[in-house]
NUROKOL-469512 format. One record per residue (C-alpha): residue number from 1; residue in three letters; z, x, y. Coordinates in steps of 0.02 Angstrom, whole numbers, padded with zeros to 5 digits. Layout:
// NUROKOL-469512
{num NUM, residuo ALA, z Z, x X, y Y}
...
This chain:
// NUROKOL-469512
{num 1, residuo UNK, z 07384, x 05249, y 03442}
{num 2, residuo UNK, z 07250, x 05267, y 03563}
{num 3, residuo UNK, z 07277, x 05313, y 03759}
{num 4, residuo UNK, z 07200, x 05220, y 03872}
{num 5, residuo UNK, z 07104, x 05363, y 03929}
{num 6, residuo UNK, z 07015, x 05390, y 03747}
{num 7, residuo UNK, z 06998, x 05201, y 03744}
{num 8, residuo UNK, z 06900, x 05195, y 03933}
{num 9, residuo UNK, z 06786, x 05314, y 03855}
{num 10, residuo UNK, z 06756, x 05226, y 03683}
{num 11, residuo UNK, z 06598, x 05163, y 03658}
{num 12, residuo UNK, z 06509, x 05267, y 03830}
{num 13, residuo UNK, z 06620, x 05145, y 03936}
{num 14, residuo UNK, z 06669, x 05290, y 04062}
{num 15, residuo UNK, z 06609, x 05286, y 04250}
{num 16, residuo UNK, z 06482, x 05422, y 04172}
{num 17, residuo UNK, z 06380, x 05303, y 04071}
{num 18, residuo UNK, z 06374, x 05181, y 04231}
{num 19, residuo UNK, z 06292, x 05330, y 04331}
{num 20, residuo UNK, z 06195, x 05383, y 04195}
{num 21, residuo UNK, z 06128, x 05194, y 04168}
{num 22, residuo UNK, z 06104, x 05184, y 04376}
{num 23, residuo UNK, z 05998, x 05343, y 04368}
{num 24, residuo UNK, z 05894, x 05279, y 04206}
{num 25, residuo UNK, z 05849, x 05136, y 04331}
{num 26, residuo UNK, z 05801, x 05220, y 04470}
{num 27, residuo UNK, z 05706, x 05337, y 04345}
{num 28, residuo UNK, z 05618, x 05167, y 04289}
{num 29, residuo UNK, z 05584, x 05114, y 04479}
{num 30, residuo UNK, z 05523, x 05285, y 04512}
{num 31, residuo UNK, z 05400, x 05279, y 04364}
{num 32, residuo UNK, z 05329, x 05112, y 04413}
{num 33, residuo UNK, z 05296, x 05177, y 04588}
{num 34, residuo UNK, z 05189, x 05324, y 04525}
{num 35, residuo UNK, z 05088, x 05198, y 04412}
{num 36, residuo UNK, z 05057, x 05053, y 04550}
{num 37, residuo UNK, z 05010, x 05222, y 04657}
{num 38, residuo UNK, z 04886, x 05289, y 04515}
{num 39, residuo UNK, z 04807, x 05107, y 04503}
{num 40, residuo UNK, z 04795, x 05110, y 04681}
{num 41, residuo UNK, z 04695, x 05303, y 04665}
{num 42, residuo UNK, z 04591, x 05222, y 04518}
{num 43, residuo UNK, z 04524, x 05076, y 04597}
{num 44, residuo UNK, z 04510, x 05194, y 04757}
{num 45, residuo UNK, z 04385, x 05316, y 04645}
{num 46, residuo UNK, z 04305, x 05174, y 04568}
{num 47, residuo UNK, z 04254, x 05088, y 04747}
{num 48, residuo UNK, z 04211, x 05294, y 04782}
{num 49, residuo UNK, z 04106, x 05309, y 04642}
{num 50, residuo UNK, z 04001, x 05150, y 04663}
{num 51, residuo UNK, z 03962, x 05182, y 04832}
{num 52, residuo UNK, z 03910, x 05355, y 04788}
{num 53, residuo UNK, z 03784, x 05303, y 04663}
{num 54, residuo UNK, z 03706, x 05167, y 04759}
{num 55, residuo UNK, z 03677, x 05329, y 04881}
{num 56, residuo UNK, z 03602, x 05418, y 04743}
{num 57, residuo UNK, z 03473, x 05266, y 04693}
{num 58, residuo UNK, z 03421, x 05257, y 04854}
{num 59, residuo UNK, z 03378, x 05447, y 04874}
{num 60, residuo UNK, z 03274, x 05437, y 04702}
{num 61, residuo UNK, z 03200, x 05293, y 04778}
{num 62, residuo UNK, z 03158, x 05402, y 04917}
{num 63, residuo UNK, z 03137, x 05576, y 04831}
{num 64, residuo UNK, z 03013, x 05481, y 04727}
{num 65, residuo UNK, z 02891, x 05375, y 04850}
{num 66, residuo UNK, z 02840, x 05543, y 04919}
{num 67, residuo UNK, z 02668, x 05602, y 04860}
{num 68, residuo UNK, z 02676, x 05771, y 04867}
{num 69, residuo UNK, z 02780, x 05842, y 04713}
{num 70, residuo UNK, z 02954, x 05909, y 04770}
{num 71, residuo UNK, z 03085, x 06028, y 04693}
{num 72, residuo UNK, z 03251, x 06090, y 04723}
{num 73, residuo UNK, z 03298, x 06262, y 04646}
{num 74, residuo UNK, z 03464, x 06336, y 04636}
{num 75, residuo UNK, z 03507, x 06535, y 04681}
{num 76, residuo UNK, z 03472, x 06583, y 04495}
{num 77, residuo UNK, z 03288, x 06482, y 04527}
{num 78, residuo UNK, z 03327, x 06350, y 04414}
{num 79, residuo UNK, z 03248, x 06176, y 04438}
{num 80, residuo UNK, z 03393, x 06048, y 04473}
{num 81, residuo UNK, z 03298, x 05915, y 04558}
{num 82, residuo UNK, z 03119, x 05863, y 04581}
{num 83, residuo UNK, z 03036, x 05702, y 04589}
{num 84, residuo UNK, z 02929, x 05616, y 04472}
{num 85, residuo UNK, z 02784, x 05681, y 04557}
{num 86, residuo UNK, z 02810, x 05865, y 04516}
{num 87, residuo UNK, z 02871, x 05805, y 04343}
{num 88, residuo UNK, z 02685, x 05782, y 04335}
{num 89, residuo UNK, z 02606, x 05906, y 04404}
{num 90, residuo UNK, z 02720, x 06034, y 04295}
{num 91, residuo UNK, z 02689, x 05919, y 04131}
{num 92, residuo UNK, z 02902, x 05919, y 04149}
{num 93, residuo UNK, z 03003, x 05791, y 04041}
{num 94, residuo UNK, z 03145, x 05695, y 04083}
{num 95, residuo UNK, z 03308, x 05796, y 04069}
């Protein structure tokens, strides 16, 4: 015959399991939080990163009405921007 103590814990029904379940829910709530706050940081860097390229269209539009051929060099004096203009004048393709 069983005691009632081994029959309380039968089958995970001890206060245990209860507080184990509880925490598995607030686990759960926890998790969704985090995602609803990553959405949140995605559409965030998606509004970022179409504002930033509608800056960057309008400075090639700019960098590339001027006349005069234009470069940009880095410390090593590697080309890492120049308009179309000096793309001609140095016979430069398109990379």
């Amino acid at each position: 015959m069983q005691s009632a103590k081994d029959k309380s814990t039968e089958g995970g029904g001890d206060a245990s399991s209860f507080e184990r379940a509880g925490s598995a829910n607030v686990s759960f709530d926890a998790m969704v939080r985090e995602v609803e706050d990553y959405m949140v940081t995605i559409e965030t860097l998606k509004a970022s990163n179409a504002a930033l390229q509608a800056r960057i269209s309008r400075c090639e539009a700019v960098l590339n009405t001027i006349a005069q051929g234009v470069g940009l060099f880095d410390r090593e004096e590697r080309l890492i921007l120049c308009n179309r203009r000096y793309a001609e004048i140095y016979r430069l393709n398109e990379e």
